[in-house]
C-alpha positions as CSV (number, residue, x, y, z in Angstrom):
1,X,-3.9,-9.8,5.1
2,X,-7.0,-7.2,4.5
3,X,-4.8,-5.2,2.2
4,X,-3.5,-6.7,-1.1
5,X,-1.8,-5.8,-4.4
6,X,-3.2,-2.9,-7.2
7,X,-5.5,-1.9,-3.9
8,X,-5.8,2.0,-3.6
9,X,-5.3,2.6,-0.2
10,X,-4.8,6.4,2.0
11,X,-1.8,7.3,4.7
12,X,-3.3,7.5,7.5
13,X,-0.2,8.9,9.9
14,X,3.1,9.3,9.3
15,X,5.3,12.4,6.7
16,X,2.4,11.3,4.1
17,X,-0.5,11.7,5.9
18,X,-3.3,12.0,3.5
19,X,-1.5,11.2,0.4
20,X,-3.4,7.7,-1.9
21,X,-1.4,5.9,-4.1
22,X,-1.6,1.8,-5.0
23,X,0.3,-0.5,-3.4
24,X,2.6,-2.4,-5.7
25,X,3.9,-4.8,-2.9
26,X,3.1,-6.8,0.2
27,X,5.3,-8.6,2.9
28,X,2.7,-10.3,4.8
29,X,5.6,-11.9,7.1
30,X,7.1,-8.4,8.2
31,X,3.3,-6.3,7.8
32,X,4.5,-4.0,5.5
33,X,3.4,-2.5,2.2
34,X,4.9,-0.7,-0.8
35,X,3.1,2.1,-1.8
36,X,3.6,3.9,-5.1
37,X,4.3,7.4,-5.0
38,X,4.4,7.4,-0.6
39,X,7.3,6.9,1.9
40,X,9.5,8.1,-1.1
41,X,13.4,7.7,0.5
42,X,16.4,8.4,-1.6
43,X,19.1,5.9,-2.3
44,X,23.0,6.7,-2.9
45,X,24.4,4.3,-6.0
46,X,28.0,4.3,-6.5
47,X,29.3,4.5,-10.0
48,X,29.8,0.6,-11.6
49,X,32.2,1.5,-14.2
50,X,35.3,3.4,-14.4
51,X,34.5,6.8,-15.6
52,X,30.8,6.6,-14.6
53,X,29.2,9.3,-12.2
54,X,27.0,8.2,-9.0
55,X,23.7,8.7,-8.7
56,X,21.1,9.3,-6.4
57,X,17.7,7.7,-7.1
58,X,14.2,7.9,-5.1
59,X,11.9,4.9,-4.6
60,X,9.0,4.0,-2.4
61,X,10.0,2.1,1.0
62,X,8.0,-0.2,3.1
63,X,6.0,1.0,5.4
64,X,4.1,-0.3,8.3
65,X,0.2,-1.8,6.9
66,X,-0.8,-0.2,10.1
67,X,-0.2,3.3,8.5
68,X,-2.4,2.7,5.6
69,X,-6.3,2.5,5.5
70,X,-8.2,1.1,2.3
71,X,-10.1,2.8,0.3
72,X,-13.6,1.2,-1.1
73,X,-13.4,1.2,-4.7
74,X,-17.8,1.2,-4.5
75,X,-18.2,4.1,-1.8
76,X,-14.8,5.9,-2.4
77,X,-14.2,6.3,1.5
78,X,-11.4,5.4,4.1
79,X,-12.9,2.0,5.5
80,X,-12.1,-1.4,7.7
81,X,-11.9,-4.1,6.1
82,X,-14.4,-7.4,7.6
83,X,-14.9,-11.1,5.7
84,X,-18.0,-12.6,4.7
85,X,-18.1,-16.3,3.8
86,X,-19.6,-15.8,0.5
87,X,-20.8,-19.9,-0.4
88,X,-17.4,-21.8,-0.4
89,X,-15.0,-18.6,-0.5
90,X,-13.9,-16.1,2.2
91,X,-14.2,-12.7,0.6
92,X,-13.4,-8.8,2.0
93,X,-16.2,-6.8,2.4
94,X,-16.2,-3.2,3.4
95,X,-17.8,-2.1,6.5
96,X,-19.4,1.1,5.1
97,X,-21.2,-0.1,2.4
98,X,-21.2,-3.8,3.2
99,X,-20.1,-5.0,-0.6
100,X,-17.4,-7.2,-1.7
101,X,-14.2,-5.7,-2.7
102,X,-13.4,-8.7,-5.0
């Protein structure tokens, strides 16, 4: 996959268009990522003990890696991701700039 965890990465469509955040998880079987602070959806909890009130918490769903672009942490822009075999290793490179991302 071209997008992995702690990357910073930009909404490119969807009710966060625009919005950055880092992505703190990746499903690589399904495409999807977790990004912090974007595709926020709220989640009912029912009270566990007797006496205890419900709740209603917000976390970050999956969403589609399609809906996500990277962004270069050299350039700072929106970018595609390519690979350049870098002696033994396969890196990412950035197809603005043309330097590795790690």
């Amino acid at each position: 996959m071209k997008i992995k965890v702690n990357d910073k990465v930009k909404a490119i469509t969807g009710k966060d268009r625009g919005k950055e955040g880092k992505v703190i998880q990746v499903f690589s079987d399904s495409d999807r990522v977790v990004v912090e602070g974007l595709h926020i959806m709220k989640k009912h909890l029912r009270p566990q003990k007797r006496g205890e009130k419900g709740q209603v918490i917000e976390l970050a769903a999956p969403m589609n890696i399609s809906n996500v672009m990277l962004i270069c942490p050299k350039c700072a822009k929106v970018v595609r991701v390519g690979y350049k075999v870098d002696g033994k290793t396969k890196k990412r490179v950035c197809r603005q700039c043309n330097e590795f991302i790690d």
